[in-house]
Residue, then its C-alpha position, 0 to 999 in steps of 0.5 A: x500500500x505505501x507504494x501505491x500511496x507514492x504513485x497516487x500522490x505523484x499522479x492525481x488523477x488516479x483516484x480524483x472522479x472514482x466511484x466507491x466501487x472503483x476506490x475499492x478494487x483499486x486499493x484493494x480493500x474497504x476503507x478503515x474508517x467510513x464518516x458519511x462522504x469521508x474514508x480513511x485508509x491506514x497506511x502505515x503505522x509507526x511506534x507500535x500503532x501510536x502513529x499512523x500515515x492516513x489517506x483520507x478520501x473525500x467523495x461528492x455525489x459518489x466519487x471522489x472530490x478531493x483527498x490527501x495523505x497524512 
């Protein structure tokens, strides 16, 4: 997963207009935490857990609007 987060944010377009479908055939999994139109995928964990990097996606009308990684 880290490397896919090295090409996403290299090339915005990979997930900007995706469906929730397509979001989750394209990382492979379900998001770990859902919040109505915001997902947030761990992607790594630091410290034993205590710290994580996180992609967070925003959606608009189901696909995706914006996102950013931290």
């Amino acid at each position: 997963m880290k490397n896919l987060i090295e090409d996403i944010l290299q090339e915005r377009s990979i997930l900007i207009g995706s469906t929730y479908e397509e979001v989750k055939w394209y990382l492979g999994k379900e998001p770990d935490i859902i919040n109505g139109e915001k997902w947030v995928y761990f992607v790594e964990k630091y410290f034993f857990g205590i710290l994580t990097r996180k992609l967070h996606l925003y959606f608009r009308n189901g696909k995706v609007n914006d996102f950013y990684v931290g």
